[in-house]
C-alpha positions in Angstrom: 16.6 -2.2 13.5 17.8 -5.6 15.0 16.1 -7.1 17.8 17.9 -9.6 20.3 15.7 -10.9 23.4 17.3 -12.7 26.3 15.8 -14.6 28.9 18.1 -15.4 32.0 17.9 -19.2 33.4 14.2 -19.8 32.0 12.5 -20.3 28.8 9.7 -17.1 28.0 6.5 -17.6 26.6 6.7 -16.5 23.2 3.8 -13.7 24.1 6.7 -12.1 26.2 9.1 -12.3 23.5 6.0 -10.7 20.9 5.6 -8.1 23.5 8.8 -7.1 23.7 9.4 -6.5 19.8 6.5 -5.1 19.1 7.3 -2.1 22.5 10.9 -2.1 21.0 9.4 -0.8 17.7 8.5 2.5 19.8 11.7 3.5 19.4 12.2 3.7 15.8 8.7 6.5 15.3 10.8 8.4 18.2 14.2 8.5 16.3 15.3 7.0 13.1 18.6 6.3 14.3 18.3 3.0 16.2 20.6 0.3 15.4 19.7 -2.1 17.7 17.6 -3.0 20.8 18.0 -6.0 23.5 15.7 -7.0 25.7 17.2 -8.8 28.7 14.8 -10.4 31.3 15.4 -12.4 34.5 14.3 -13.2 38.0 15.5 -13.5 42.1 13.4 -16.9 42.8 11.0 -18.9 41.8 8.5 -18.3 44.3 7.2 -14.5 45.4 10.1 -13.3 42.8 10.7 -9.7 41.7 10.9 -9.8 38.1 14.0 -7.8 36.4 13.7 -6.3 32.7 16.8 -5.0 31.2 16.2 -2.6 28.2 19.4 -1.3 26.1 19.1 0.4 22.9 22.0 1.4 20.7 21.9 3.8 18.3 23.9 5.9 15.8 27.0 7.6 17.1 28.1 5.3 19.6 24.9 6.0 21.8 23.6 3.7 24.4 20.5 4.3 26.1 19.7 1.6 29.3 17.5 1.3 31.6 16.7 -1.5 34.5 12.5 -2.2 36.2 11.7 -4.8 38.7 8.2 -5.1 39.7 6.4 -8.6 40.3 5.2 -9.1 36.7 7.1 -9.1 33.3 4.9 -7.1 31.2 5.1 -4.2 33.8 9.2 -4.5 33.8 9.0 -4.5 30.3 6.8 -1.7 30.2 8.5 0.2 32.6 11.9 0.0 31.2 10.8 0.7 27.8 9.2 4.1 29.4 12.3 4.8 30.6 14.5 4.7 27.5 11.7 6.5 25.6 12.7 9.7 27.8 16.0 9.0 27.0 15.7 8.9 23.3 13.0 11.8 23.0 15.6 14.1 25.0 18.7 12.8 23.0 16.7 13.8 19.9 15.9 17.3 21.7 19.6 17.7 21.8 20.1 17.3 18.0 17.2 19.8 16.8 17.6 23.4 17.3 13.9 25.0 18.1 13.2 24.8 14.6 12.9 21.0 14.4 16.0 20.9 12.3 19.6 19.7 13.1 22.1 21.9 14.6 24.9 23.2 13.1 27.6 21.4 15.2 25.5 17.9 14.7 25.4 17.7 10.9 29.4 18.9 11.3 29.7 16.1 13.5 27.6 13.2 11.4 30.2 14.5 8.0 
């Protein structure tokens, strides 16, 4: 699984950057299926800004999972956003298994 971080019009600490990997690697005990994950962050204005964390994680099929926090600290965007692809992927994966925990019969016709 590839990791790309992005921060718009400022340079992040490198703890942010950590941070972000190592909640990014969530993703992979979830499903195995992840290709890639990008963290985007940015923010309105220097002084009393909202800070924006943009989370979008691609995985096998052609599936895209994003989602967008703003609160008024990085780690809690980050957090946030991660959260929210997490219920993403989880029910994505609910969609492939059957109530047996294995894979339907019109998903492993459609991965051949």
């Amino acid at each position: 699984m590839s990791f790309l971080f992005t921060a718009r019009h400022f340079k992040a600490h490198d703890s942010l950057k950590e941070y972000a990997e190592e909640e990014s690697k969530k993703f992979a005990k979830i499903y195995d299926g992840i290709i890639k994950t990008e963290v985007i962050l940015s923010y309105d204005k220097p002084e009393n800004s909202v800070k924006h964390a943009e989370v979008i994680v691609h995985a096998k099929n052609n599936h895209t999972f994003t989602a967008k926090e703003s609160t008024d600290d990085f780690m809690k965007s980050i957090t946030g956003a991660m959260e929210k692809v997490s219920t993403q992927v989880r029910k994505f994966k609910d969609k492939l298994t059957d109530n047996k925990g294995e894979l339907s019969v019109k998903n492993i016709e459609a991965e051949e």
